[in-house]
C-alpha positions in Angstrom: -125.3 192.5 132.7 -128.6 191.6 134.6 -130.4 192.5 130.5 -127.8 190.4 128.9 -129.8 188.6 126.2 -129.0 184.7 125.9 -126.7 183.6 122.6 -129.3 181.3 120.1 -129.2 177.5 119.8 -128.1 177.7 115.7 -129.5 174.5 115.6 -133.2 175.5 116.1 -132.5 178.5 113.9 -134.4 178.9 110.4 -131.2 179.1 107.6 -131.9 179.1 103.8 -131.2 175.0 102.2 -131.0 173.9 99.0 -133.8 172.6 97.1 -132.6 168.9 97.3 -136.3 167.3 97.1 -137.3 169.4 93.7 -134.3 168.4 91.5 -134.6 164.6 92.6 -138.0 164.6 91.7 -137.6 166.3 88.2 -134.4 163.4 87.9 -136.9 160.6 88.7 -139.6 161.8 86.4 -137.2 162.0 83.5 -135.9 158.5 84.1 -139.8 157.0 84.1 -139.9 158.7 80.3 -136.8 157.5 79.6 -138.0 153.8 80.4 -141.2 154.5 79.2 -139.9 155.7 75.7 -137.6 152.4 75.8 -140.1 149.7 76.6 -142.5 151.1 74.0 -139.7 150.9 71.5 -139.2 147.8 72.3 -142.6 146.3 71.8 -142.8 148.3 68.7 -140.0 146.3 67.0 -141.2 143.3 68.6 -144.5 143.6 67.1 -143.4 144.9 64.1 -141.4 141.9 63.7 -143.9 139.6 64.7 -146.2 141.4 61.4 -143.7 141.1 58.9 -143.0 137.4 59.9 -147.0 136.4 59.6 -146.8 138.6 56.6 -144.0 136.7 54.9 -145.3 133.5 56.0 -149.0 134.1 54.9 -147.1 135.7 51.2 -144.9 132.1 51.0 -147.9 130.2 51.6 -150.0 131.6 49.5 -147.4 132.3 47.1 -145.6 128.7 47.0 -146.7 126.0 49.3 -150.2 126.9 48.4 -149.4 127.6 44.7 -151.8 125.1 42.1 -148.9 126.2 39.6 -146.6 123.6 41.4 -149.0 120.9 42.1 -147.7 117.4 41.4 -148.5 116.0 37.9 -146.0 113.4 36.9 -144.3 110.8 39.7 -141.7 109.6 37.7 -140.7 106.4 38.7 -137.7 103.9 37.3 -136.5 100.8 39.2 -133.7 98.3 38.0 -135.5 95.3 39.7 -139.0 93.7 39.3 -141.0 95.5 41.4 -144.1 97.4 39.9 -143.9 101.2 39.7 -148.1 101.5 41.0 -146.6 99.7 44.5 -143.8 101.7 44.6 -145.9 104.9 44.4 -147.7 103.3 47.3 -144.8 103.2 49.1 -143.6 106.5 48.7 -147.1 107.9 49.8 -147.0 110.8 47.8 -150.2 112.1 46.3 -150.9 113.6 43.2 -151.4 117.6 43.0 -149.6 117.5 46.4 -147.5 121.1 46.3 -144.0 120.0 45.0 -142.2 122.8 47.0 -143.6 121.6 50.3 -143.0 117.6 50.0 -140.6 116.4 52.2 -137.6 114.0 50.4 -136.3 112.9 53.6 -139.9 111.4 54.7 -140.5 110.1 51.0 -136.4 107.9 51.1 -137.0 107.3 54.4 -140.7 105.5 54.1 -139.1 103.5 50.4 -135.8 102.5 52.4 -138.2 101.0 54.9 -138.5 98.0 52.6 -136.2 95.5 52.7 -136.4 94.6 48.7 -134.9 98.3 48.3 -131.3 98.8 48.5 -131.0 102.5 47.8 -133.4 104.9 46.7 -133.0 108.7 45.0 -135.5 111.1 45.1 -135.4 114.5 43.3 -137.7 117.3 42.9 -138.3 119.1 39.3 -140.1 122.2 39.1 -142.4 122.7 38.5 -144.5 119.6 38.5 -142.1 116.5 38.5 -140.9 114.4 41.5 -138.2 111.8 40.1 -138.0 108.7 41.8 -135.1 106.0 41.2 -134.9 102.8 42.9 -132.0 100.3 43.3 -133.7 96.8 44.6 -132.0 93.9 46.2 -132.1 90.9 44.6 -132.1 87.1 46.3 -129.8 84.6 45.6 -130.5 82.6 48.5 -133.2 81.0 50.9 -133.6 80.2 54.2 -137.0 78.1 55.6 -138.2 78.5 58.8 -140.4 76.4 61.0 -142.3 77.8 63.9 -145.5 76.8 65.6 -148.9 78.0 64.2 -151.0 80.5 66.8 -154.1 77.7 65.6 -151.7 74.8 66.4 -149.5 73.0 63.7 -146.2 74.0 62.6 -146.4 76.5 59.5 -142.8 77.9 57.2 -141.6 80.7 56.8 -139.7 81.7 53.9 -136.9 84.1 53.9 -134.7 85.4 51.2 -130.8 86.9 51.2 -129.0 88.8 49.1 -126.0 88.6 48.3 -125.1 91.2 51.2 -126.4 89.3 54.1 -129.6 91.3 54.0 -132.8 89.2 54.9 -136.1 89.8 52.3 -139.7 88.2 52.4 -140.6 87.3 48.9 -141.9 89.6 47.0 -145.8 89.4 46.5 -146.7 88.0 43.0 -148.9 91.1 42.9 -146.6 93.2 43.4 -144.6 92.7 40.6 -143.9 94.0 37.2 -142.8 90.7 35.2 -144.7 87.2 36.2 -142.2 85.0 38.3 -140.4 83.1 35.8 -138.7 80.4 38.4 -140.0 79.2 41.6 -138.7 80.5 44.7 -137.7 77.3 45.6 -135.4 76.9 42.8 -132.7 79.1 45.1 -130.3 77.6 46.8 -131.3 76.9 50.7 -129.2 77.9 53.5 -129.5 76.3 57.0 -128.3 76.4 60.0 -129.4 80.1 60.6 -130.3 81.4 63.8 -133.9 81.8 63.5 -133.6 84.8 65.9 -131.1 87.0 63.2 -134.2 86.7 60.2 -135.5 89.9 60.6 -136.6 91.9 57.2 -134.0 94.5 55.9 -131.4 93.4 59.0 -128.1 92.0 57.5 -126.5 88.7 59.0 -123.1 89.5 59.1 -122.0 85.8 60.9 -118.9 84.7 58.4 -120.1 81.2 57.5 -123.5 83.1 56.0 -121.4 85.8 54.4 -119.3 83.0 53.0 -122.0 80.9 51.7 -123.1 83.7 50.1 -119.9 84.3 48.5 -120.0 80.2 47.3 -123.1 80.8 45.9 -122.3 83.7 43.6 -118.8 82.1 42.6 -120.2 78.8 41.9 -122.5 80.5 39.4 -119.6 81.3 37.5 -117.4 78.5 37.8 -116.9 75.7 35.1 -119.0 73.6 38.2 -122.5 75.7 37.3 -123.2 73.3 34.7 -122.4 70.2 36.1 -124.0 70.2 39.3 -126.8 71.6 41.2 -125.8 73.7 44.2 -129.1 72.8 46.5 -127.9 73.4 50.2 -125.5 74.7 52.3 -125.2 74.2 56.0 -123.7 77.0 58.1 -124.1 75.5 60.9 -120.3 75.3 61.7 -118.1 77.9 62.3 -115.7 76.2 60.2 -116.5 75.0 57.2 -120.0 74.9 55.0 -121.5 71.5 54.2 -122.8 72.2 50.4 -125.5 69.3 48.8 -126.0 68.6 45.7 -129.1 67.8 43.5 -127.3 64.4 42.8 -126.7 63.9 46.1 -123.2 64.6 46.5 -121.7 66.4 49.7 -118.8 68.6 49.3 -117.5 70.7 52.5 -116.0 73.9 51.6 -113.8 76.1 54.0 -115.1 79.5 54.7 -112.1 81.4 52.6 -111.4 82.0 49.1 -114.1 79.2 47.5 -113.1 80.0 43.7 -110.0 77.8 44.1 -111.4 75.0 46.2 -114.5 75.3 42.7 -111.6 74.7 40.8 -110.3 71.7 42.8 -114.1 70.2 42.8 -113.8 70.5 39.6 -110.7 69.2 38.8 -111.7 66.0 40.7 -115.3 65.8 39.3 -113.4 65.2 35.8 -111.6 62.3 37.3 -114.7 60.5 38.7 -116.0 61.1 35.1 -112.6 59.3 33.5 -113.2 56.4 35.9 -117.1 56.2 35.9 -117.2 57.1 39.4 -119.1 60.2 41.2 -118.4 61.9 44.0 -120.5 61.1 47.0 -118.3 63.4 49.8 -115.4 65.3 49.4 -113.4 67.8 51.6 -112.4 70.7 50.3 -111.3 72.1 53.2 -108.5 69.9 53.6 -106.0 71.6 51.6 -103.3 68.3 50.4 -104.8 64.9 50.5 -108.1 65.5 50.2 -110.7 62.7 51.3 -113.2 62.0 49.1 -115.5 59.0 48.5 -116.3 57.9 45.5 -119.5 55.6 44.3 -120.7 54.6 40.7 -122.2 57.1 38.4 -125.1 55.0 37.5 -126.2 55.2 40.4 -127.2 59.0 40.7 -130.0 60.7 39.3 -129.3 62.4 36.3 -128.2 66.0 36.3 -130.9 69.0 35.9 -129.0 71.7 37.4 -130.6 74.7 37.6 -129.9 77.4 35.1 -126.8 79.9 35.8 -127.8 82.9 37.5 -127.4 85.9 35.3 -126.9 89.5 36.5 -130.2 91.4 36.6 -130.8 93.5 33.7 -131.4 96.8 34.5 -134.6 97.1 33.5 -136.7 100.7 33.9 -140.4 100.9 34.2 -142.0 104.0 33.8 
């Protein structure tokens, strides 16, 4: 009993384990080539990508943006206005043996557009040399002058034009132009009573007294009236009615809707101031029954020159 040997602590006995720490290890090491393998083959399709997009770009350069076998040789320009084709080429900025592939259309309508005298523009390329260019241009039928104060002192005018949309023009250089200016400008009807503030190149005025002087204008050109009298100026200042003169002096006053019927009443009662030797010197048009008008002898107005009729633009191409 007293030799009795002592049971062992298992605990701080020496048993056989698992190799846990070697198969981690060779897990671990497997993962890093994984990753490895993965990360190289992604940058090997990123750079391989990255070649074949200089490569295409340098072959499309070279091959069509660069090409002299689509250079520019003919600008082919047609307008159905008056302005010359050498400014209109100005104004598109485009430059002979420029690559026709690579010119931008949206820049080139975007820089004509910019001018007020152009109402619409088309522009199409023709391979493999040819950009064609054709131009719609406003054309005035009215004026408006403007006094403002000079920055060397003195008052100096300005001279607007309009369309018959409402759009506001300056007139159109003389040296800019394809046919010699057969009329002065001045010979178009004048509109006051304009805010000076709304005259700004290639803005339209959309107040309804303008747009319905404008609509006056272009109807009394085709009126039996066009011949008898000269349509000089018309007041918008109202927001009623429009105050129209006369080269003779008369003064008519128009309301603002349908003026081909009150050009037929004008007329009707210019023919009876001609029966009785009498001219008008105001009438109301805008009075629809009973209209008041004053009458005074013919002889003494000045005889009529009216202007001639305005025609329809032919539409003209320059090339």
């Amino acid at each position: 009993m007293w030799f009795k040997r002592k049971p062992k602590n298992r605990r701080l006995g020496r048993e056989q384990v698992l190799d846990v720490k070697l198969r981690s290890s060779q897990v671990r090491a497997a993962r890093t080539r994984m990753g490895a393998i993965s990360l190289g083959a992604v940058f090997a399709t990123v750079f391989g990508a990255y070649l074949l997009y200089r490569a295409g770009g340098w072959v499309l350069r070279r091959g069509v943006y660069e090409n002299k076998a689509f250079a520019i040789q003919d600008i082919d320009v047609q307008t159905d206005g008056i302005i010359s084709v050498d400014q209109l080429r100005r104004w598109a900025g485009v430059k002979p043996d420029e690559n026709l592939l690579a010119l931008d259309l949206a820049r080139v309508e975007r820089d004509l557009r910019l001018v007020p005298l152009v109402q619409s523009v088309s522009v199409v390329k023709i391979l493999p040399r040819t950009l064609q260019i054709r131009i719609t241009e406003r054309e005035p039928v009215a004026q408006v002058n403007v006094y403002r104060p000079h920055p060397n002192g003195g008052v100096e005018s300005a001279v607007y034009q309009l369309d018959a949309d409402g759009y506001v023009m300056l007139p159109l250089d003389p040296r800019q132009r394809a046919t010699p200016l057969n009329q002065p400008t001045d010979s178009l009807p004048l509109v006051t009573g304009i805010n000076p503030s709304e005259l700004q190149p290639g803005r339209r005025i959309v107040a309804p007294p303008v747009q319905a002087a404008l609509q006056l204008i272009m109807d009394f050109d085709q009126s039996p009236m066009a011949g008898l009298a000269d349509l000089r100026c018309v007041d918008v200042s109202s927001p009623a009615v429009l105050v129209v003169t006369t080269g003779q002096g008369s003064e008519v006053t128009f309301g603002l809707a349908d003026p081909e019927s009150q050009l037929r009443r004008w007329h009707d009662i210019f023919d009876l101031g001609q029966k009785m030797s009498k001219a008008i010197a105001t009438l109301d048009l805008a009075v629809t029954k009973n209209v008041p008008a004053r009458w005074i002898d013919s002889s003494a107005l000045p005889p009529v020159t009216p202007r001639p009729p305005k025609t329809l633009r032919l539409r003209k191409k320059h090339v």
